[in-house]
C-alpha positions as CSV (number, residue, x, y, z in Angstrom):
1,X,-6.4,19.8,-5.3
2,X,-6.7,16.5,-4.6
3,X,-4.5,16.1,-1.2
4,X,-2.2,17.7,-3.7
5,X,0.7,17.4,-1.3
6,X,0.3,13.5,-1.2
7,X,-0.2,12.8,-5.1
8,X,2.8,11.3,-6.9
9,X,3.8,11.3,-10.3
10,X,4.0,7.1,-11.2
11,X,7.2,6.0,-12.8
12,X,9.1,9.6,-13.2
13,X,11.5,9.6,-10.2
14,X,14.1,7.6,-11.3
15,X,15.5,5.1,-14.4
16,X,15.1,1.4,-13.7
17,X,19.0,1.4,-14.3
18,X,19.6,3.7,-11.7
19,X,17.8,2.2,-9.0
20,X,18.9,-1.2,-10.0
21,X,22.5,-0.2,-9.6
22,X,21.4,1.4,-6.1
23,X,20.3,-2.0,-5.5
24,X,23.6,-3.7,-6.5
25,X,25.4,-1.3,-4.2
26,X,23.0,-2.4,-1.3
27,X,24.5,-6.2,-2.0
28,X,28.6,-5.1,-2.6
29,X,27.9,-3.3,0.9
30,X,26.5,-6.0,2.7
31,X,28.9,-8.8,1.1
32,X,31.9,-6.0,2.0
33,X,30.9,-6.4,6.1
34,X,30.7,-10.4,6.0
35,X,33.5,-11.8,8.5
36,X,36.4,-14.0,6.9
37,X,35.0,-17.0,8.8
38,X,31.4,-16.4,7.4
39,X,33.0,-16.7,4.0
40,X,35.4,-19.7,4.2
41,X,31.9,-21.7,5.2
42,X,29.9,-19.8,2.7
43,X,27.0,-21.8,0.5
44,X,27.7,-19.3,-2.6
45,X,24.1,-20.2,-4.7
46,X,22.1,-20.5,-1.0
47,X,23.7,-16.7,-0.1
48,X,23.0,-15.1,-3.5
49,X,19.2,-16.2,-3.3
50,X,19.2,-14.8,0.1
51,X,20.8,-11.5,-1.1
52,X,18.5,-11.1,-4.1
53,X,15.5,-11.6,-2.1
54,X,16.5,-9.5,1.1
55,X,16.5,-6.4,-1.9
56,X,12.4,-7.5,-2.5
57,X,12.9,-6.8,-6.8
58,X,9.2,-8.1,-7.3
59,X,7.4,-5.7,-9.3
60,X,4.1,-4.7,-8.1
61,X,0.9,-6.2,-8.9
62,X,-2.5,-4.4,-8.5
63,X,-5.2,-6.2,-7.0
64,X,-7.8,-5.1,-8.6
65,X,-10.5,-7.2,-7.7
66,X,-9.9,-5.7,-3.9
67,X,-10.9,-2.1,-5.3
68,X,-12.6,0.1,-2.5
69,X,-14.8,3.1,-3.4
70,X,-15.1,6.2,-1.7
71,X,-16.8,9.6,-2.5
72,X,-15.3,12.8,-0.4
73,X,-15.9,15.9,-1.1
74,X,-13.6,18.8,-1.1
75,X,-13.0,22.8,-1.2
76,X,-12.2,24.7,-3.8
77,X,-11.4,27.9,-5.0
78,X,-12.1,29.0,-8.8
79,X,-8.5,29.2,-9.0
80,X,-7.9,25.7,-8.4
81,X,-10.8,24.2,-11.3
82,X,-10.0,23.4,-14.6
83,X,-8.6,26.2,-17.0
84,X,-11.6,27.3,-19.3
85,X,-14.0,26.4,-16.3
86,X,-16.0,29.6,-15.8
87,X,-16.5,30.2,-11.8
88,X,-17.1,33.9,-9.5
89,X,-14.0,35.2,-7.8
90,X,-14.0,34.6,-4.0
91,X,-15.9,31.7,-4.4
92,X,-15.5,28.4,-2.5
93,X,-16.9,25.3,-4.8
94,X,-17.7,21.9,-3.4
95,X,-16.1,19.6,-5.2
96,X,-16.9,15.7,-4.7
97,X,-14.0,13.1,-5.5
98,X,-14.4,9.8,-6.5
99,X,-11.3,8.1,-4.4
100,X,-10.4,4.4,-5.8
101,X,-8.5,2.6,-3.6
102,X,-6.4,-0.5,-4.8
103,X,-4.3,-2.9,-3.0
104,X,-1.4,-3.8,-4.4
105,X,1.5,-7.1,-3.7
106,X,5.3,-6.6,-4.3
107,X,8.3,-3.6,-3.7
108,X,6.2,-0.4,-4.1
109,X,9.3,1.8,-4.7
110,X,9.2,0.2,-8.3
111,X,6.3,2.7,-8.6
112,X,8.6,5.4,-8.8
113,X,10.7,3.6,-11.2
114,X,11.1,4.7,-15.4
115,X,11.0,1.4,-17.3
116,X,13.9,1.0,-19.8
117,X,11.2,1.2,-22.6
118,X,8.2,2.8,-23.6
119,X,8.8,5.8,-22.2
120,X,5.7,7.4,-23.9
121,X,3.0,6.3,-21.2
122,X,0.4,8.8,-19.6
123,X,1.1,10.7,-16.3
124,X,-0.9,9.4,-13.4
125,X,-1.2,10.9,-9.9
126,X,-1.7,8.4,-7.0
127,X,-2.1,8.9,-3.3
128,X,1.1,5.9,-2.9
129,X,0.6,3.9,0.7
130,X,2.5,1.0,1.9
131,X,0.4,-1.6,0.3
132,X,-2.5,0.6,-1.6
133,X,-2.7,3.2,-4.5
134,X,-5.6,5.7,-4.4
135,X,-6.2,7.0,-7.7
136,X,-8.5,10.2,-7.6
137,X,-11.4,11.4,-10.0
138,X,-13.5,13.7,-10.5
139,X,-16.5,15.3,-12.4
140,X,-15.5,19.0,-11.3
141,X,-18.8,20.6,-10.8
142,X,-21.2,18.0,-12.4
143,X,-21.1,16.3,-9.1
144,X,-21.1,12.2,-8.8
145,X,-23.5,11.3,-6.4
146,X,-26.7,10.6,-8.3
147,X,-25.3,11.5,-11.9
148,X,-25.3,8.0,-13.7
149,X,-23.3,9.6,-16.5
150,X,-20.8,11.0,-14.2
151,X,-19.8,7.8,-12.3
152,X,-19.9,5.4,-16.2
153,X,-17.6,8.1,-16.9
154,X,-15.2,8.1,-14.5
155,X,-15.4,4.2,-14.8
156,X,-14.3,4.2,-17.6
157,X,-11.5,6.6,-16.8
158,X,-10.3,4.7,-14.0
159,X,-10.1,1.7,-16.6
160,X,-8.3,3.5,-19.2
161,X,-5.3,5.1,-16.1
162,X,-5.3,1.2,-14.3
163,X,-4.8,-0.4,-18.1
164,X,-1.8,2.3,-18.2
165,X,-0.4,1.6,-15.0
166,X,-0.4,-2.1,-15.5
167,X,1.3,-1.7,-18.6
168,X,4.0,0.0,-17.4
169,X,4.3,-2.3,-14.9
170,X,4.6,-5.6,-17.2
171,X,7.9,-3.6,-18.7
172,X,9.3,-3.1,-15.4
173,X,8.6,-6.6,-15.2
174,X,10.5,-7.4,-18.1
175,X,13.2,-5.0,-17.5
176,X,13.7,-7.5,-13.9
177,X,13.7,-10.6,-15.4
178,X,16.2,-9.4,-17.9
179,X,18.4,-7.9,-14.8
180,X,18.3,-11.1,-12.4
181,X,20.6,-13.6,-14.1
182,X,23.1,-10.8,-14.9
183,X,22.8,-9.7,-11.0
184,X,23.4,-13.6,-9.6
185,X,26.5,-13.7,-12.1
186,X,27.6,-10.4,-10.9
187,X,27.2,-11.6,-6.8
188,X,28.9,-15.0,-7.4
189,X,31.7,-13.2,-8.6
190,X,32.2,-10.9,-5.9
191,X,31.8,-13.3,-3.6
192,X,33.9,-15.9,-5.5
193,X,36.9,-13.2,-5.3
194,X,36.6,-12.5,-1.7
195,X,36.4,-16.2,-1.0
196,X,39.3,-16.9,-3.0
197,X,41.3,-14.3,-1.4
198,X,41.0,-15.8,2.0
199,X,42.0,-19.2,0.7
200,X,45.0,-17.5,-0.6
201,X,45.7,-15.8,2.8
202,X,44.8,-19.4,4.4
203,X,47.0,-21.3,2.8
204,X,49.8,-18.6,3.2
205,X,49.6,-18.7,6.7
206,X,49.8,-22.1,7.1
207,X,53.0,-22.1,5.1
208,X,54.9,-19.6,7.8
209,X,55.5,-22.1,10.6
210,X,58.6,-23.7,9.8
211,X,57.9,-26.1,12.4
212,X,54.7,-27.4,11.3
């Protein structure tokens, strides 16, 4: 129910530690394939910005002013309502959704991401697209269109999963402003290493001609 195939489960794929250290391999890879002359000329604090930013770590941010409505409706059997809700074997129910769609600015894959704290935070289901989350409601078989009380209700609802999706957003926030510092440090010295390696090998090989 629900485009059940394209719902996701926010913040339960993987640890924030995990796919921070995915990130840090992403860097050692890159820094592994620059050229000896790339790094003899290398501005170390310009190149770890640039590295940094090229992995996008900016934590989403909803746009919730931007919030589009929809109403769909969709088929159901009884099988597929809510346990308890009484319904006729065979049956096909109508069911209308209330789709909320909201825009969202920063890395998207941090949606998918388990803060290192506060782990106790509701499950939400969201339709996830490139720069939009659709979060899906409904009022089963009370129907939306024209019932006042339905739509104040799921209002309210929407509120109450957006307040929990932001707040699990402001930790993953936290848990990157924490990270950054202790990435730049852990770049310069990779790069300091490598850099001082060729120096070492420069220098050497300017020593072997006996003649210069």
């Amino acid at each position: 129910m629900f485009g059940r195939n394209r719902l996701i489960n926010l913040f339960k794929e993987i640890r924030i530690h995990n796919f921070l250290s995915e990130k840090e391999r992403n860097i050692k890879n890159k820094i592994g394939r620059y050229s000896e002359m790339a790094l003899a000329s290398l501005n170390v604090k310009a190149e770890i910005e640039n590295l940094i930013r090229d992995e996008d770590l900016n934590v989403p941010k909803l746009q919730k002013e931007k919030t589009q409505t929809s109403i769909t409706t969709e088929q159901m059997t009884g099988m597929q309502l809510p346990p308890g809700t009484s319904f006729i074997r065979g049956r096909i129910y109508d069911v209308e959704i209330a789709n909320y769609t909201i825009p969202f600015i920063g890395n998207g894959e941090f949606f998918k991401c388990l803060p290192s704290a506060g782990q106790n935070f509701r499950s939400i289901s969201v339709e996830k697209h490139q720069n939009s989350i659709i979060i899906k409601l409904t009022n089963w078989l009370g129907g939306i269109s024209g019932n006042n009380e339905a739509i104040e209700m799921l209002k309210a609802e929407l509120v109450k999963q957006v307040e929990s999706i932001e707040s699990v957003l402001e930790q993953l926030e936290k848990d990157i402003d924490e990270y950054k510092p202790i990435l730049k440090k852990k770049i310069e010295s990779e790069l300091d290493k490598l850099i001082k390696q060729i120096n070492i090998k420069n220098e050497s090989n300017d020593k072997l001609n006996p003649f210069g």
